[in-house]
C-alpha positions as CSV (number, residue, x, y, z in Angstrom):
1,X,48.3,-79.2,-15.2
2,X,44.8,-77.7,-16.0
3,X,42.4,-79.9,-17.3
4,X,40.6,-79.1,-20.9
5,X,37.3,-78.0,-20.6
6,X,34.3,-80.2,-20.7
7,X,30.5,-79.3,-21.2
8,X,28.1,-81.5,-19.7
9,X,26.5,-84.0,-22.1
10,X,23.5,-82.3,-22.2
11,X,25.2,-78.6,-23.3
12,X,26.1,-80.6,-26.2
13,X,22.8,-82.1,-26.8
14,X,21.0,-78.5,-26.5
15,X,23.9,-77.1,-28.6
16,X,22.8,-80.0,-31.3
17,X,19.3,-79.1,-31.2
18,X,19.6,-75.3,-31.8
19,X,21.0,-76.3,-34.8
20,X,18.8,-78.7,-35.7
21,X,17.9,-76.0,-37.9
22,X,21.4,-76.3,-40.3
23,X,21.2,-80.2,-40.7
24,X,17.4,-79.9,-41.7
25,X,18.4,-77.5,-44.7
26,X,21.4,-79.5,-45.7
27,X,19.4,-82.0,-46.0
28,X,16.7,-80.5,-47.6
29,X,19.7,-79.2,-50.4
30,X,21.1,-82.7,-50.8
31,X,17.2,-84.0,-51.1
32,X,17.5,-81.8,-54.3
33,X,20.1,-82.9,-55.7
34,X,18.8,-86.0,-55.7
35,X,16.0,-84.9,-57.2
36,X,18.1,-82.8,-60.0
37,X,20.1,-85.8,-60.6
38,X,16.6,-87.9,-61.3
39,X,15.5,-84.9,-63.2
40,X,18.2,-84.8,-65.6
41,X,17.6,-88.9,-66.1
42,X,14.3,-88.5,-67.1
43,X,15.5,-86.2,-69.3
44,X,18.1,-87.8,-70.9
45,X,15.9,-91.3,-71.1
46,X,13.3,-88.8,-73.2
47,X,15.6,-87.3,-75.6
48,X,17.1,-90.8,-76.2
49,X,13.2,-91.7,-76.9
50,X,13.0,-88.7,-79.1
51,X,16.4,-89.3,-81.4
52,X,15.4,-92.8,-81.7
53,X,12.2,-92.1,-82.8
54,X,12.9,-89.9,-85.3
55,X,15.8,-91.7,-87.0
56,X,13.0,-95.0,-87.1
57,X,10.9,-92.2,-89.3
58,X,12.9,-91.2,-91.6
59,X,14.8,-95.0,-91.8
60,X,11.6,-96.1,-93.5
61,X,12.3,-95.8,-96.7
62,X,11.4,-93.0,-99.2
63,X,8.4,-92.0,-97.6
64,X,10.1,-91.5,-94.3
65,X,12.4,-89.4,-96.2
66,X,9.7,-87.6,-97.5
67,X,7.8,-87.4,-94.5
68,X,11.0,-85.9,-92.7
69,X,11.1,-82.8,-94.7
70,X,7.5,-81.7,-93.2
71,X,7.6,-83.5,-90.2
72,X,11.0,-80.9,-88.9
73,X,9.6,-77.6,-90.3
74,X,6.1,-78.2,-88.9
75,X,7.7,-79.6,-85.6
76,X,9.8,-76.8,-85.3
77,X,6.6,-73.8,-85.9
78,X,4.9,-75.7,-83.2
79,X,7.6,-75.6,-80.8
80,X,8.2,-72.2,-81.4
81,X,4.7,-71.1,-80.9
82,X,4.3,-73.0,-77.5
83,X,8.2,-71.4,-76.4
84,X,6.1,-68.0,-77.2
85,X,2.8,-68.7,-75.7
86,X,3.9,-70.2,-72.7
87,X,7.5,-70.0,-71.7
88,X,9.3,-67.4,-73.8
89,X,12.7,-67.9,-71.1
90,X,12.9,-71.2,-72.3
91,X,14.4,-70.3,-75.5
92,X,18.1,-70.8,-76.2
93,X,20.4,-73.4,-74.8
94,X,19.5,-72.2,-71.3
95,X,23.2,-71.4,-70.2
96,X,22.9,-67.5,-70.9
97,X,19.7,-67.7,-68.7
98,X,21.4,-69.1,-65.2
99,X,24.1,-66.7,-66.0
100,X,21.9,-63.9,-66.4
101,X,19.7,-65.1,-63.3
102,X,22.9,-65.4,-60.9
103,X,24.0,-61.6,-61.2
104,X,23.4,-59.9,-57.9
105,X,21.7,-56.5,-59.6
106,X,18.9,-59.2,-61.3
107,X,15.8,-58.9,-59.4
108,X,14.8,-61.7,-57.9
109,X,11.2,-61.9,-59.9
110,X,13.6,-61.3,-62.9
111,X,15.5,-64.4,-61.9
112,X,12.5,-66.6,-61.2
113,X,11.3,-66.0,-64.6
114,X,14.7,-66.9,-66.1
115,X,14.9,-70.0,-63.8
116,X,12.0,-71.7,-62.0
117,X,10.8,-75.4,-61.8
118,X,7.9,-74.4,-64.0
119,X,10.2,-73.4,-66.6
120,X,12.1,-76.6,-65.9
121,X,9.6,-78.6,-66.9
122,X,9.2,-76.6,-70.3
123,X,12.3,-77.1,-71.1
124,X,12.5,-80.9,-70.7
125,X,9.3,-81.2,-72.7
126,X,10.3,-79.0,-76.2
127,X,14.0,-79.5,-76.2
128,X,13.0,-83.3,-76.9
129,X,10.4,-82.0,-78.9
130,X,13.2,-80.6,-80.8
131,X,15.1,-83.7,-80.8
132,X,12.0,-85.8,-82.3
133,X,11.9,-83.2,-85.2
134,X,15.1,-83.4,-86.1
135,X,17.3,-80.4,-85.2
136,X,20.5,-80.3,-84.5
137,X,20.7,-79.7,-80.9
138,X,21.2,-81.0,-77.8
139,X,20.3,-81.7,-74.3
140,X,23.4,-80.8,-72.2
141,X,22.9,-77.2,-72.4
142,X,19.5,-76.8,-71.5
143,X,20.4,-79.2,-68.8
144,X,21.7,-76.6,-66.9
145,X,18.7,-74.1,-66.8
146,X,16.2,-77.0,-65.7
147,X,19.0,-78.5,-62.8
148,X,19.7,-74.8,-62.0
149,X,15.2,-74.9,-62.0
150,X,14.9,-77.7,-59.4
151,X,17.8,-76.8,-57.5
152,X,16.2,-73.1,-57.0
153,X,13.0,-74.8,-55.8
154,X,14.4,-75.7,-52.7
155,X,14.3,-72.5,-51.0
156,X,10.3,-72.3,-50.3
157,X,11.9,-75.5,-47.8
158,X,14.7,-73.7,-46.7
159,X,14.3,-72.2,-42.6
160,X,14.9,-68.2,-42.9
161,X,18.0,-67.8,-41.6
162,X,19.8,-71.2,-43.3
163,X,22.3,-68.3,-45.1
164,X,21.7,-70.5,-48.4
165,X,20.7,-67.6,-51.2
166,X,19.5,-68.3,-54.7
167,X,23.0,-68.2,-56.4
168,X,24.3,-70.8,-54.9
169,X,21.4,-72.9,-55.4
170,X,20.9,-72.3,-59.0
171,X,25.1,-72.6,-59.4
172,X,24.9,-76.1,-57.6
173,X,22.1,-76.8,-59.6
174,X,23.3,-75.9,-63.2
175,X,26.6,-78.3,-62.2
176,X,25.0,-80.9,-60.9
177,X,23.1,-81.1,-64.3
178,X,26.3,-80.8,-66.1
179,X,27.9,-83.3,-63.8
180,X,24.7,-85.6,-64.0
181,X,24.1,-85.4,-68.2
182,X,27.8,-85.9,-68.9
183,X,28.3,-88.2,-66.2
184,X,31.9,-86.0,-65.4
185,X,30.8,-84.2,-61.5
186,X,34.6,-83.0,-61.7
187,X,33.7,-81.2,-64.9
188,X,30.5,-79.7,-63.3
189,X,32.5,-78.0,-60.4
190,X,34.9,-76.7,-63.3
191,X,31.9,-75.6,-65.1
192,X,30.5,-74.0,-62.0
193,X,33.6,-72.1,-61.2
194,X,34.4,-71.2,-64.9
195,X,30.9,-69.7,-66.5
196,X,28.5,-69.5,-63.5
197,X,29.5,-67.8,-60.9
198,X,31.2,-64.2,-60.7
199,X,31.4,-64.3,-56.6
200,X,35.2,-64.9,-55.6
201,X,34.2,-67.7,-53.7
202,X,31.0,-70.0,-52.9
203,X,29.5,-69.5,-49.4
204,X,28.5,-73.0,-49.1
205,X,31.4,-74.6,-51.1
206,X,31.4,-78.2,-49.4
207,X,27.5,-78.1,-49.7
208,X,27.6,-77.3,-53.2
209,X,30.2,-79.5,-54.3
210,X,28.3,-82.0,-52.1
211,X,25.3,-81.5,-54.1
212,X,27.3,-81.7,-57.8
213,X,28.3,-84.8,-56.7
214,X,25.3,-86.5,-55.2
215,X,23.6,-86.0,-59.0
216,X,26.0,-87.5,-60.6
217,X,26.0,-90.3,-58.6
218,X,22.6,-91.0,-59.7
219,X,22.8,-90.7,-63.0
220,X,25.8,-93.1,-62.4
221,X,23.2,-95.7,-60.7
222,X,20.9,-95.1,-63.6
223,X,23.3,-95.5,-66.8
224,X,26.4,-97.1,-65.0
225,X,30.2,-95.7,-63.8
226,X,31.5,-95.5,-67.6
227,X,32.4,-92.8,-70.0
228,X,30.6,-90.7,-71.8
229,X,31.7,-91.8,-74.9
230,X,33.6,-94.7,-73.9
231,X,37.7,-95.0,-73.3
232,X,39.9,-93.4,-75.7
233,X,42.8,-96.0,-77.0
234,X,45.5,-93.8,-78.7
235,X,48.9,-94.8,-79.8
236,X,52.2,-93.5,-78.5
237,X,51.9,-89.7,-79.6
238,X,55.0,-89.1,-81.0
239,X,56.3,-85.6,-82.4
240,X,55.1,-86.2,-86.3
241,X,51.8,-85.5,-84.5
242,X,52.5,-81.7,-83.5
243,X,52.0,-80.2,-86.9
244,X,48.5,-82.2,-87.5
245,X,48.0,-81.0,-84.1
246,X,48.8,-77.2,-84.3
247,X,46.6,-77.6,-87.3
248,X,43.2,-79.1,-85.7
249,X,43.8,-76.2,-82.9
250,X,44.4,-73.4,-85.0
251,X,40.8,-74.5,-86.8
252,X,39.2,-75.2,-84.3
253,X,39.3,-72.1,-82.8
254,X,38.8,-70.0,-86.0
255,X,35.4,-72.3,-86.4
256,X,34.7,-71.8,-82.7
257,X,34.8,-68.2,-82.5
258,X,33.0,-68.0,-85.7
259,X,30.1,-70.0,-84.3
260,X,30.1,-67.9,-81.4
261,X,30.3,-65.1,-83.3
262,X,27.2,-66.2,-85.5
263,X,25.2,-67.3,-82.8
264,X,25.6,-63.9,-80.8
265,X,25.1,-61.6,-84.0
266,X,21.7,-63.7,-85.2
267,X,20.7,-62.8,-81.5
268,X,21.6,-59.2,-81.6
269,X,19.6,-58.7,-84.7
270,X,19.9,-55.5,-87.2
271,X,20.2,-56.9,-90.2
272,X,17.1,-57.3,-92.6
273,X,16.9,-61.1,-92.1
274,X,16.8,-60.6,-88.5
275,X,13.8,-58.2,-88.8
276,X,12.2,-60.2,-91.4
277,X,12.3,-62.7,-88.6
278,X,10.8,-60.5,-86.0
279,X,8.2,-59.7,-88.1
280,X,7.5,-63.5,-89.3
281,X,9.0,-65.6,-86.5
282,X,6.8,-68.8,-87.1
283,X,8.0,-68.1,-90.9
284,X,11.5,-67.8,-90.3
285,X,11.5,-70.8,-88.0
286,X,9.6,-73.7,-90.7
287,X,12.3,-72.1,-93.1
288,X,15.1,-72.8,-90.5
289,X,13.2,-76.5,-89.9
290,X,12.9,-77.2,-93.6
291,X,16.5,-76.3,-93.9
292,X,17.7,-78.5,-91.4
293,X,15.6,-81.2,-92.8
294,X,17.0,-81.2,-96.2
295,X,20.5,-81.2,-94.5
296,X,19.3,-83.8,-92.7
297,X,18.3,-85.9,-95.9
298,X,21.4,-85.4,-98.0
299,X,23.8,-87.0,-95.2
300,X,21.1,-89.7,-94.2
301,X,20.2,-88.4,-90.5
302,X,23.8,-87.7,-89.6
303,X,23.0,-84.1,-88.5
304,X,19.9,-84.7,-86.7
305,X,20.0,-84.6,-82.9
306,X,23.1,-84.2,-80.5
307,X,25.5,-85.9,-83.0
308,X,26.6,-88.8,-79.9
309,X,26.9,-91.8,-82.7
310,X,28.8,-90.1,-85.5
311,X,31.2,-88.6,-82.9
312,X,31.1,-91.8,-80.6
313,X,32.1,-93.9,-84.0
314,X,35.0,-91.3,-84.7
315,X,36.4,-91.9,-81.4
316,X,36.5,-95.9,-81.5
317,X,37.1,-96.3,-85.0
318,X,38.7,-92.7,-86.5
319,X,37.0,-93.8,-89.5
320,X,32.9,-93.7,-90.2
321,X,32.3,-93.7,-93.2
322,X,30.3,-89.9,-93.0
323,X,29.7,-87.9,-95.9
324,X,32.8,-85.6,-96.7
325,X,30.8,-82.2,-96.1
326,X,29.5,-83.4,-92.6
327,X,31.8,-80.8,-90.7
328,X,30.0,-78.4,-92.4
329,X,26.8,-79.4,-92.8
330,X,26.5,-80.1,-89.3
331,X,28.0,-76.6,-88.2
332,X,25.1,-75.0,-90.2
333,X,22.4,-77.1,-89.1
334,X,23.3,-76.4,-85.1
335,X,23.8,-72.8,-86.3
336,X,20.2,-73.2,-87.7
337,X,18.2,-75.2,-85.3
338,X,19.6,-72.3,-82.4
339,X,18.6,-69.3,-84.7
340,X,15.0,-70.7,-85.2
341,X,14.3,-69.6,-81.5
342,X,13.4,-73.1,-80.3
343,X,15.2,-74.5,-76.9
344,X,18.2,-75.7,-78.5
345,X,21.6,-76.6,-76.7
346,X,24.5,-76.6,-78.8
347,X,27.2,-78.0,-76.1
348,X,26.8,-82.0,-77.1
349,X,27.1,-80.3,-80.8
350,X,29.9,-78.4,-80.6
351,X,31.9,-81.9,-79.6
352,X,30.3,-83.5,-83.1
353,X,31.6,-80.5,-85.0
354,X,34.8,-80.3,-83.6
355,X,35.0,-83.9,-83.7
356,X,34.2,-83.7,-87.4
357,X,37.3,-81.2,-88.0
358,X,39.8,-83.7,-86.2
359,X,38.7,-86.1,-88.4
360,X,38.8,-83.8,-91.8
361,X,42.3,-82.9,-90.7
362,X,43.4,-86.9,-90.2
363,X,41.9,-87.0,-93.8
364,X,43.8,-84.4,-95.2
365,X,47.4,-85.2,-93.8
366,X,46.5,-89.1,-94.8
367,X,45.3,-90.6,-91.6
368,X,42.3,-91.6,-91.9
369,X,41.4,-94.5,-90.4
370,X,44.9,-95.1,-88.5
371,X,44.8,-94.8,-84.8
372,X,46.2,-91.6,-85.0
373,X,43.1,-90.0,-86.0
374,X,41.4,-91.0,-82.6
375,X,43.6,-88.3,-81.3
376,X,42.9,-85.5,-83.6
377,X,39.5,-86.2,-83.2
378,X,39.6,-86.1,-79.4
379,X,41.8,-82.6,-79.6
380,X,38.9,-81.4,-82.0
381,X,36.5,-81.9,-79.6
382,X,37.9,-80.0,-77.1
383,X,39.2,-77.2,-79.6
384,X,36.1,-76.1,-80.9
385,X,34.2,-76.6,-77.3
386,X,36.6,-74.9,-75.6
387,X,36.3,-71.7,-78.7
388,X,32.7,-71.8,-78.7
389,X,32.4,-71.5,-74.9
390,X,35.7,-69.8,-74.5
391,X,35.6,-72.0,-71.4
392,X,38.7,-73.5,-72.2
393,X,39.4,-75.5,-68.6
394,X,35.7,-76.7,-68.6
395,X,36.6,-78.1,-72.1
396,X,39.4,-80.1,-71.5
397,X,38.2,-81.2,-68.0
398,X,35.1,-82.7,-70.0
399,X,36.3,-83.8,-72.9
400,X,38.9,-85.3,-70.9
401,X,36.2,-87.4,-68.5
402,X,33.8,-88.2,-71.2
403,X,36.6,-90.3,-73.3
404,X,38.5,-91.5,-70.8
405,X,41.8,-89.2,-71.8
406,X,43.9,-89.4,-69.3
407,X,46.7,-90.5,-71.7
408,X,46.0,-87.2,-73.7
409,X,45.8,-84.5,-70.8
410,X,48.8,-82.5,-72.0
411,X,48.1,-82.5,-75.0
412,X,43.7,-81.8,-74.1
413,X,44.8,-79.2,-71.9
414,X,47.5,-77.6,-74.7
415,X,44.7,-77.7,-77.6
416,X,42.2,-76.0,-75.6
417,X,43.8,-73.1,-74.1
418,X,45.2,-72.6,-77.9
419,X,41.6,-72.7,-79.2
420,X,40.4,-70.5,-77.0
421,X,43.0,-68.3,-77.1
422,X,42.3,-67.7,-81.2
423,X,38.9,-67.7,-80.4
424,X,38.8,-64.9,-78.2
425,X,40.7,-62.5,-81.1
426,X,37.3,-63.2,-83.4
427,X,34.8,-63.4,-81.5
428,X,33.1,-62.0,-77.9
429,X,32.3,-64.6,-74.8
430,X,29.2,-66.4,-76.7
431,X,27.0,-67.5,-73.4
432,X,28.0,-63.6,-72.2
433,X,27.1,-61.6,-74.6
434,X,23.7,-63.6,-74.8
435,X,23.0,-63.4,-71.4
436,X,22.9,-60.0,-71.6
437,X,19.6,-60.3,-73.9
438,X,18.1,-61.7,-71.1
439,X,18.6,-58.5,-68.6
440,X,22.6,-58.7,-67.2
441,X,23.9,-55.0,-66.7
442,X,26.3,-54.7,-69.5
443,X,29.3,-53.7,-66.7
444,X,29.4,-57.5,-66.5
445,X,30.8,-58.2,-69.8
446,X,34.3,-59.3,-69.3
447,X,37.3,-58.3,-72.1
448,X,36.8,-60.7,-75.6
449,X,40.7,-60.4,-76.1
């Protein structure tokens, strides 16, 4: 019987050390992520800063009522002027950018000035900038351009022939900021697989996925292992639901793909607003800021920021006592706050709007306030996410982790295909169509319908 063969010890031990190479590199990718996960804490500590600031200066009284409606406008001219002076890329939510920077016919100084650490750091500063004023945006979105930033930054440390490229560093990286600001690393993969990357497959999978992971886990040290808006406690869903349902789905995605559709025609320009804008950009933004801010002052603050307390209230209670317009006010001030040119992510808003229309349908069909709203809320949350984006699995794979739905994934996973679905008759892919303002070949752009 032949006996397997053995190398000697110290074949193994050389073999080990030629590839001493591979460990350092891994190491030196896992190192960032770390880093991206610590990144995107800071971040999210800052923005909290921000929001709670803001809400103290307008809380005091009338004159912090007062003070609100110049304090947004002038915030937002400044922020726009510093977005134009110094990091023009920074604009937007971010998403379109990393999509943009990941096709293989970008050049890579083309990509660097759509993702870069620099730019990173820009965008943490003025989206909380944003925040402080006011606006209606959010910090999830431009999350993934500054973890998709960091990430990048690792290949200066990378050894020549490591085989790691800038795609998958920038895709690990936008994930893992997903993964690590939502506190849902499953829902950062999705997101990777769904609206980042157009390569059939990953050529360090396990390393990426390694990488998504290891940031979450630290924001998880930071914050704690618990969902992002707590655990959803819904009744037995029973079949009196389906029409109410069908309902919250079928607007959601209408109001979806209308926001997408908005948000990609105010980009496109044309129309004589949009050139008055060119023309007077700091002017067109205190307009958008002074609009937001009177928004903001006829439903007491409810609009301003990501919307996490009016939607977080909605889930635990189904009842909150907002104002009965705040659906809509809310969709116009996002709509707003994004077409002012300021960094502005529109992800964590999209879950208060759609929130908002779960809970204007409970209303309508008489339950408000009974624990069957807490559904319709939850399957508006991931209706209108899933139309803006038209990233239907990533929707239902967050919404799912951030309110603990388990007990609602046929019915999460039903809603969101059926929003996106309507969507996509209305309206184009919105984070597509954008990205190619920022330099993808057209060719990309998949079917709307």
């Amino acid at each position: 019987m032949p006996t397997p063969d053995r190398s000697p010890s110290w074949r193994v031990l050389f073999q080990a050390l030629r590839e001493g190479h591979r460990w350092r590199d891994q190491t030196v990718v896992l190192v960032y992520a770390v880093l991206t996960g610590l990144t995107v804490v800071g971040f999210t500590m800052l923005t909290e800063v921000a929001t709670d600031t803001y809400m103290q200066l307008r809380g005091a009284g009338t004159f912090g009522a007062l003070l609100a409606l110049v304090w947004t406008p002038l915030l937002t001219v400044a922020i726009l002027m510093w977005t134009r002076r110094f990091a023009p890329t920074a604009a937007g939510s971010g998403i379109p950018q990393v999509i943009a920077a990941l096709h293989d016919e970008i050049p890579p100084a083309q990509a660097s000035a759509l993702v870069s650490l620099r730019l990173a750091l820009h965008k943490v500063v003025l989206t909380s900038a944003g925040m402080l004023g006011g606006l209606s945006i959010g910090r999830e979105g431009p999350t993934v351009q500054v973890g998709a930033g960091v990430m990048q930054h690792a290949r200066r440390w990378l050894s020549p022939g490591s085989g790691i490229d800038a795609h998958d560093l920038m895709v690990a990286g936008a994930a893992a900021g997903v993964a690590a600001a939502f506190n849902t690393p499953l829902g950062g993969i999705v997101f990777a697989i769904e609206q980042l990357t157009r390569r059939r497959h990953l050529q360090h999978s396990h390393l990426t996925i390694a990488a998504i992971v290891l940031a979450g886990l630290v924001s998880i040290s930071v914050f704690g292992n618990h969902s992002y808006f707590g655990a959803l406690v819904v009744p037995r869903l029973d079949w009196a639901l389906l029409g109410p349902g069908l309902v919250v789905a079928l607007v959601a995605g209408l109001a979806g793909g209308l926001f997408a559709t908005l948000m990609v025609v105010c980009a496109q320009g044309g129309d004589r607003i949009s050139q008055w804008r060119s023309r007077h950009p700091l002017r067109f933004a205190a307009a958008c800021g002074l609009a937001v801010a009177v928004i903001g002052a006829v439903t007491g603050g409810a609009t301003a920021g990501a919307g996490y307390h009016p939607t977080r209230a909605l889930l635990e209670h189904g009842e909150d006592g907002l104002p009965p317009l705040y659906t809509l006010l809310k969709f116009v001030a996002t709509w707003l706050s994004a077409w002012s040119g300021v960094p502005a992510g529109v992800f964590a808003p999209s879950l208060a709007i759609g929130a908002g229309l779960g809970h204007d349908v409970a209303r309508l069909v008489g339950l408000a306030g009974r624990p069957e709203a807490v559904a319709l809320v939850a399957l508006g949350m991931v209706g209108f996410l899933s139309a803006s984006t038209q990233g239907p699995i990533t929707a239902f794979i967050i919404v799912m982790e951030m309110v603990s739905g388990q007990a609602m994934v046929l019915s999460l996973m039903a809603c969101a295909l059926l929003s996106g679905g309507v969507a996509r008759l209305v309206s184009p892919p919105m984070y597509t169509e954008l990205a190619l303002r920022w330099g993808m070949p057209p060719a990309t752009r998949p079917p709307s319908g």
